[in-house]
TORKOL-4160 file (C-alpha; in steps of 0.2 Angstrom, whole numbers, padded with zeros to 4 digits, m for minus):
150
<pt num="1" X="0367" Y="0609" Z="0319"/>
<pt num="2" X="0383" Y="0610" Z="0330"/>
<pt num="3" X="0397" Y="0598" Z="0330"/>
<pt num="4" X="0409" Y="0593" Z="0342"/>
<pt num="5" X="0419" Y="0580" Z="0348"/>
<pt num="6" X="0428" Y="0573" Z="0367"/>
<pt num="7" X="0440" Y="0560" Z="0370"/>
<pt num="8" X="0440" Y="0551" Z="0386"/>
<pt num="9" X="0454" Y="0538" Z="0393"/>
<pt num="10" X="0452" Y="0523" Z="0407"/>
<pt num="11" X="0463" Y="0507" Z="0412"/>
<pt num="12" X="0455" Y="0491" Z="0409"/>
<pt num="13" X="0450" Y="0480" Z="0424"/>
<pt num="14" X="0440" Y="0463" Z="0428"/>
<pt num="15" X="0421" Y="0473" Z="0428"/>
<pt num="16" X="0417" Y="0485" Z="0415"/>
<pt num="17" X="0425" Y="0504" Z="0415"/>
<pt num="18" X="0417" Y="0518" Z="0407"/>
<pt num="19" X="0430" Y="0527" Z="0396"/>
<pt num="20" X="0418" Y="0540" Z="0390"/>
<pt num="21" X="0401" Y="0545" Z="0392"/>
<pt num="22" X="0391" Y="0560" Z="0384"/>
<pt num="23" X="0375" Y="0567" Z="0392"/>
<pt num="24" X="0361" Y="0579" Z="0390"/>
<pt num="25" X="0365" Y="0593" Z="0403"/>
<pt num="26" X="0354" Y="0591" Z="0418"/>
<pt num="27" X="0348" Y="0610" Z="0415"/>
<pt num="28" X="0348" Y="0612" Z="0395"/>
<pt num="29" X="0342" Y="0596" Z="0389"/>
<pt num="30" X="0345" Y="0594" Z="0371"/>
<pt num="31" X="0346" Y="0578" Z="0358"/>
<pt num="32" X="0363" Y="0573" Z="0352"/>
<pt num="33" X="0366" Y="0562" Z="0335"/>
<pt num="34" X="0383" Y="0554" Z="0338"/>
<pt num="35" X="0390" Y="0550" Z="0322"/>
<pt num="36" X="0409" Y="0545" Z="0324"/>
<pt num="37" X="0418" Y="0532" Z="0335"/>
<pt num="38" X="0438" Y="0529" Z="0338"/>
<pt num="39" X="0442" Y="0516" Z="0348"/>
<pt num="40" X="0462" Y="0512" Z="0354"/>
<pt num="41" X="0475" Y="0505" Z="0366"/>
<pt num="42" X="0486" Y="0518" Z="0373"/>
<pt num="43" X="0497" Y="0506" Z="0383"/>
<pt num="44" X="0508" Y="0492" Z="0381"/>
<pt num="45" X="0503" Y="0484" Z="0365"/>
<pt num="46" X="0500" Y="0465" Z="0365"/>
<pt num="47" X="0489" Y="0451" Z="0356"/>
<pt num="48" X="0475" Y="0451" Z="0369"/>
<pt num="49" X="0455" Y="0458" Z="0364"/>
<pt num="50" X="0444" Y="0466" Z="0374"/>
<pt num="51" X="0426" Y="0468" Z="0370"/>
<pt num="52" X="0421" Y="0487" Z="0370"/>
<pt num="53" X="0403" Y="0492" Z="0372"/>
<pt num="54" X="0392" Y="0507" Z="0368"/>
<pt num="55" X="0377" Y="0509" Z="0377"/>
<pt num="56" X="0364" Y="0520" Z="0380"/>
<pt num="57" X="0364" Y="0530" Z="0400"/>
<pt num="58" X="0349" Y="0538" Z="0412"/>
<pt num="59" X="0363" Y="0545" Z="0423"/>
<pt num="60" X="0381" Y="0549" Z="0419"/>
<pt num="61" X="0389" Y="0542" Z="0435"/>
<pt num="62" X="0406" Y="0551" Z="0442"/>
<pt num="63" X="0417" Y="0557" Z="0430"/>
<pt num="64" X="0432" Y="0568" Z="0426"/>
<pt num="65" X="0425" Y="0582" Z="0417"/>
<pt num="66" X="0427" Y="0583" Z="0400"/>
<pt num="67" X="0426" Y="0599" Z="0389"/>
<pt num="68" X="0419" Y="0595" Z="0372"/>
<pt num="69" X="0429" Y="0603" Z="0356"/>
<pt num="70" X="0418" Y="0614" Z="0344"/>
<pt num="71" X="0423" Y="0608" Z="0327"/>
<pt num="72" X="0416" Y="0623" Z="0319"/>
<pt num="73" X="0424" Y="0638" Z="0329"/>
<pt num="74" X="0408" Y="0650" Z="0323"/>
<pt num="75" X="0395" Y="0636" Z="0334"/>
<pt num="76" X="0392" Y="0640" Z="0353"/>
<pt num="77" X="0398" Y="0629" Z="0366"/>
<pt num="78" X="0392" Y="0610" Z="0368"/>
<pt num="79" X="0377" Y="0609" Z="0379"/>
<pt num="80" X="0380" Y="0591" Z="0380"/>
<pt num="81" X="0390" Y="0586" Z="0396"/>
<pt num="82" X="0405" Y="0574" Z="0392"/>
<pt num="83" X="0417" Y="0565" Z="0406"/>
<pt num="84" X="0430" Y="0552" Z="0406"/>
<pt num="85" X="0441" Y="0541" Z="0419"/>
<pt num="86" X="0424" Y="0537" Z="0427"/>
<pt num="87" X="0426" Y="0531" Z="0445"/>
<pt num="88" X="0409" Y="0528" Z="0447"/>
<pt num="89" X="0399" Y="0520" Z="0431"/>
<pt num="90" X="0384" Y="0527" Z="0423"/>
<pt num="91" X="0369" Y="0519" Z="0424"/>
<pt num="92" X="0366" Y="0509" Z="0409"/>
<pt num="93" X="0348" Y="0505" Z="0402"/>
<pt num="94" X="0349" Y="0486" Z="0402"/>
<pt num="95" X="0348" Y="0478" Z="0384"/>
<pt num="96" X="0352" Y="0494" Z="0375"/>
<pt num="97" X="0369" Y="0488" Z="0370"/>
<pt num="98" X="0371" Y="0498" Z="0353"/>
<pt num="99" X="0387" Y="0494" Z="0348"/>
<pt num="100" X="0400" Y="0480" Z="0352"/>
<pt num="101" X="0418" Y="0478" Z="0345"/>
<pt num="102" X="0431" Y="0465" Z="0351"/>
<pt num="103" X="0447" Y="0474" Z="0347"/>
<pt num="104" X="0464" Y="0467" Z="0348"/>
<pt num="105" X="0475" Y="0479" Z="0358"/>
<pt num="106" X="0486" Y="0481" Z="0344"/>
<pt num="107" X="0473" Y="0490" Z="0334"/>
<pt num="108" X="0464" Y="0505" Z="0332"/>
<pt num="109" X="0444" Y="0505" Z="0327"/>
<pt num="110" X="0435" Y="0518" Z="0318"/>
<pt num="111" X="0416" Y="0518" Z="0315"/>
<pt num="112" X="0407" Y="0532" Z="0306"/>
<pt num="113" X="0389" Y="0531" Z="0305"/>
<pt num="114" X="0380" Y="0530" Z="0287"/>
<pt num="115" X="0369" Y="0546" Z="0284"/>
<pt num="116" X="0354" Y="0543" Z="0294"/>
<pt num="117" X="0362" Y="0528" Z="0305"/>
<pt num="118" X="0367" Y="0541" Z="0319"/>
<pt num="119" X="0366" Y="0535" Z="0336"/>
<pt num="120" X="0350" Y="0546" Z="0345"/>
<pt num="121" X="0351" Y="0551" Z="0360"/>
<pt num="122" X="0335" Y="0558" Z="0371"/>
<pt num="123" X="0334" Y="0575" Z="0374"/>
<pt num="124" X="0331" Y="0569" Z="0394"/>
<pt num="125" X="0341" Y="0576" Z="0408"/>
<pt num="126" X="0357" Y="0564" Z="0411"/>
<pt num="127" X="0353" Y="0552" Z="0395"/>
<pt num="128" X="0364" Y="0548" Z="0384"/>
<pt num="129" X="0379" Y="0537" Z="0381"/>
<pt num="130" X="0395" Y="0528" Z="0389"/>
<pt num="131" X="0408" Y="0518" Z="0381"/>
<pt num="132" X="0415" Y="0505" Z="0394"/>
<pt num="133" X="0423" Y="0487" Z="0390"/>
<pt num="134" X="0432" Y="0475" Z="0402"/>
<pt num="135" X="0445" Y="0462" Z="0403"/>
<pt num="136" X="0448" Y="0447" Z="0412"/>
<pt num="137" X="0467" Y="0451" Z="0416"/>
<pt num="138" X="0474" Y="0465" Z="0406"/>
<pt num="139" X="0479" Y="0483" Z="0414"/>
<pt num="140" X="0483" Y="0493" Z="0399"/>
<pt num="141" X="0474" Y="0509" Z="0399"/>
<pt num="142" X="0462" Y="0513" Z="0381"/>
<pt num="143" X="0453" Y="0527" Z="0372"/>
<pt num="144" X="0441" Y="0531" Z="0366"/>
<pt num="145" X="0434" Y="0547" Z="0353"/>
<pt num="146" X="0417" Y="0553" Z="0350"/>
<pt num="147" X="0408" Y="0565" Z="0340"/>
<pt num="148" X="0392" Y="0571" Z="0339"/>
<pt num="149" X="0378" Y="0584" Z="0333"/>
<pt num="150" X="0366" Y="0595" Z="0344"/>
C-alpha cells in the first residue's frame, strides 16, 4: 500500500470550517485507511479552545485543491483527492463524528492510530473525510495534517 500525506489551513469562524478533507476521486474510486492526525494554531496564540472534529463526507464540497505528497517516492501518485480553505463545506454524514478534540490554541495535537484502529473510508465516489471545528469569537486561522494508505 501507498502512503501519502496533505495539509490544509482555514480561519476559524462562528459555524464550522472545513480545514481539510480527503476524498475518493470521483473517477478512480479507491479505500483510504487514514492513520495520522496533526492538529495546530498557526495564528496569534492565546488561552482559548476550540473543538475540532473529524467526520466522515458523501461530497467534498469547494475547496482549494490540494496535492497529496507521496511518502514513498517509488508509489504512484495519490488517487485520493484532498482540498483545504473550503469555502463551501463538505457534506457530512450526520452522527459520523469519528473524532473530537478540544485544543487550546496554544497547543499542538497529534493522534496516530494503533495498528488496525485506522480511520476507513469507503471506496465510494466523493466519500471520505473533512476536519472542521468552530469558535464562538476567535479569528485565528488553524491546521491541520493527514496521512493515509491507499
Amino acid at each position: 500500500m501507498a502512503r501519502y500525506s496533505a495539509s490544509g489551513t482555514q480561519t476559524l469562524a462562528s459555524g464550522a470550517t472545513t480545514a481539510l478533507s480527503i476524498t475518493s476521486n470521483t473517477s478512480t474510486v479507491q479505500r483510504n485507511w487514514v492513520y495520522e492526525f496533526t492538529f495546530g494554531n498557526v495564528g496569534t496564540p492565546a488561552d482559548q479552545v476550540s473543538v475540532i472534529t473529524v467526520q466522515r463526507v458523501t461530497a467534498p464540497g469547494t475547496a482549494t485543491s490540494v496535492t497529496p505528497t507521496r511518502l514513498d517516492l517509488a508509489d504512484r501518485e495519490a488517487q485520493a483527492v484532498a482540498g483545504e480553505n473550503h469555502s463551501s463545506e463538505p457534506t457530512y454524514t450526520s452522527t459520523e463524528e469519528l473524532m473530537e478534540v478540544p485544543l487550546n490554541h496554544r497547543a499542538t495535537f497529534r493522534w496516530v492510530a494503533a495498528p488496525g484502529s485506522e480511520i476507513v473510508c469507503p471506496a465510494t465516489s466523493g466519500d471520505g473525510i473533512g476536519v472542521h471545528s468552530l469558535h464562538a469569537s476567535a479569528t485565528t486561522d488553524w491546521r491541520v495534517t493527514a496521512l493515509w494508505l491507499e
